[in-house]
MARKE-850921 format. One record per residue (C-alpha): y, z, x; residue in three letters. Coordinates in pm, whole numbers, plus 50000, padded with zeros to 5 digits. Example, Ala and Ser with C-alpha at 12.3 -4.5 7.8 and 13.67 -1.06 7.14 Angstrom:
2
495505078051230ALA498945071451367SER
This chain:
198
140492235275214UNK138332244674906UNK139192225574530UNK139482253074262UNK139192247973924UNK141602272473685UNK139612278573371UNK141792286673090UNK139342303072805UNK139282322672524UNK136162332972379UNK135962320072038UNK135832282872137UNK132942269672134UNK133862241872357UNK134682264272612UNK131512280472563UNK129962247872669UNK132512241372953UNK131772276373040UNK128062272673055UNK128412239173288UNK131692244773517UNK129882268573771UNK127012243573819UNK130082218773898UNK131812238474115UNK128492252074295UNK127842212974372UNK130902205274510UNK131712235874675UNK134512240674504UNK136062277874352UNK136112285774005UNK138552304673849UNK138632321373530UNK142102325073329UNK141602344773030UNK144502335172760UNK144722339672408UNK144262311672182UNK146022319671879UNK148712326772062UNK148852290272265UNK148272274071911UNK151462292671785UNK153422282472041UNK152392251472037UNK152292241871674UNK147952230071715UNK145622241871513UNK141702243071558UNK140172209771451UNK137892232571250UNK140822240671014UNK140172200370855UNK137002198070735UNK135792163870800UNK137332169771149UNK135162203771139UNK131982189071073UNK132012161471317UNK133402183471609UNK130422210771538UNK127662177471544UNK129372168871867UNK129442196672042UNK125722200771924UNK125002165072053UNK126362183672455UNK124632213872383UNK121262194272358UNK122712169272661UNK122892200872888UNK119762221072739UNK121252251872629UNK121782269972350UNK124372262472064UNK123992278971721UNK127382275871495UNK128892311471441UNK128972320271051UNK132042340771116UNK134192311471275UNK136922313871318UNK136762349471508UNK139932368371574UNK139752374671984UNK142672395672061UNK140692425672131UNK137932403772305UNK140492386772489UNK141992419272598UNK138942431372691UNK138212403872979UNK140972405173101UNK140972439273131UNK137312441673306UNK138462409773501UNK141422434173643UNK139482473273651UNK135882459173763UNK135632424973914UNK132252427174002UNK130972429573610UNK133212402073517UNK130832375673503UNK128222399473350UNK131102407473054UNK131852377172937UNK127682360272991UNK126912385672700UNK130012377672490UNK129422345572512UNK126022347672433UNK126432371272122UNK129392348572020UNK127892315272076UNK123242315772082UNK122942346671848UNK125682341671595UNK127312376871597UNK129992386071399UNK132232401571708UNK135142405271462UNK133212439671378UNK134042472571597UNK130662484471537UNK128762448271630UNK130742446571972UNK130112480072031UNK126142475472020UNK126032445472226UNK128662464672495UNK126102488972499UNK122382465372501UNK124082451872833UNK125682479272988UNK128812483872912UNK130552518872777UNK132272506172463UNK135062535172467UNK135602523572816UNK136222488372778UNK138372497172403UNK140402521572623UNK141332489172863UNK142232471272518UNK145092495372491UNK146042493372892UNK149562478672832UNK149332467173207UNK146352446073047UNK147822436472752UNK150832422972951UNK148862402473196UNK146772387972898UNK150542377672744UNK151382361073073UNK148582344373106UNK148972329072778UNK152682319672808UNK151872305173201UNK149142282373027UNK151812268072754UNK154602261773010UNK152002245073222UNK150942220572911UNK147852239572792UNK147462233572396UNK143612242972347UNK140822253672507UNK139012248172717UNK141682236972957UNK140962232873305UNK143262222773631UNK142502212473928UNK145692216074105UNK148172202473850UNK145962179273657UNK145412191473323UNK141742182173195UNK141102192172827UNK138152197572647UNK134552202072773UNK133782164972727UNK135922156073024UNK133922175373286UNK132862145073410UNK136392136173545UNK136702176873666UNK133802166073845UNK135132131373967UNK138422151674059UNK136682172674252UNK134742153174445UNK137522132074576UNK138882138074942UNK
């Protein structure tokens, strides 16, 4: 039987954009399935009572010098956003809505998101900026707002969120095989580990 691995993102992390960048390579070597759970942060740090580490600055400073120490350990691109912390709602909404309309521009959707969000620095809290990247890769922009405001979408994006609390989830990236809880994109080494075993 095939291992999955549930990936429980959100967008503006950009741990999970590192996770994100490394899980399929994981899961392509140990032919295992990976699954993407879109959830919304703010709303597991609510219920929760966490916080970004961000939000105290010496904790701030030494995650971002981490997480640029991985970024140079797995050769790709890392460049802090200036407009961290980013609001994702609407982003969030967004995958999840192409994850449930188109599945087959899924991985295409959130690649440039990602990208914009996490190499070039954009300020996606902007209408008019995610527009103009929707549109450099493809996308219709008053198609994919229109599946922002899909309450079918918006209450699959809720229940992803509240599955991922009762399950234990209290940040992001958070990734299960079965029920093992694995948090943060410097354990992918035990995801890996986890996987691997009969």
């Amino acid at each position: 039987m095939t291992k999955t691995v549930e990936f429980y993102f959100d967008l503006g992390s950009p741990a999970t954009y590192l996770a994100y960048t490394q899980l399929p390579k994981i899961c392509a070597a140990t032919g295992s399935e990976l699954i993407y759970v879109p959830m919304l942060l703010g709303g597991v740090f609510k219920a929760t009572g966490n916080a970004s580490p961000a939000m105290i600055p010496a904790k701030g400073r030494y995650m971002f010098e981490d997480l640029d120490r991985y970024a140079k350990r797995y050769g790709v691109p890392l460049k802090f956003n200036p407009h961290f912390p980013i609001n994702t709602l609407m982003l969030m909404l967004a995958v999840t809505g192409i994850q449930l309309r188109q599945p087959a521009r899924f991985q295409a959707f959130i690649d440039c998101l990602f990208t914009a969000l996490w190499v070039e620095g954009c300020s996606l809290d902007d209408p008019a900026t995610v527009a103009a990247v929707l549109s450099e890769h493809g996308f219709d922009p008053q198609e994919v707002l229109a599946l922002t405001n899909d309450e079918s979408v918006k209450a699959k994006l809720k229940e992803n969120t509240e599955i991922a609390v009762k399950r234990g989830v209290f940040g992001a990236p958070s990734m299960f095989i079965g029920n093992q809880l694995f948090f943060g994109q410097d354990r992918l080494d035990f995801v890996e580990e986890a996987l691997r075993q009969g």
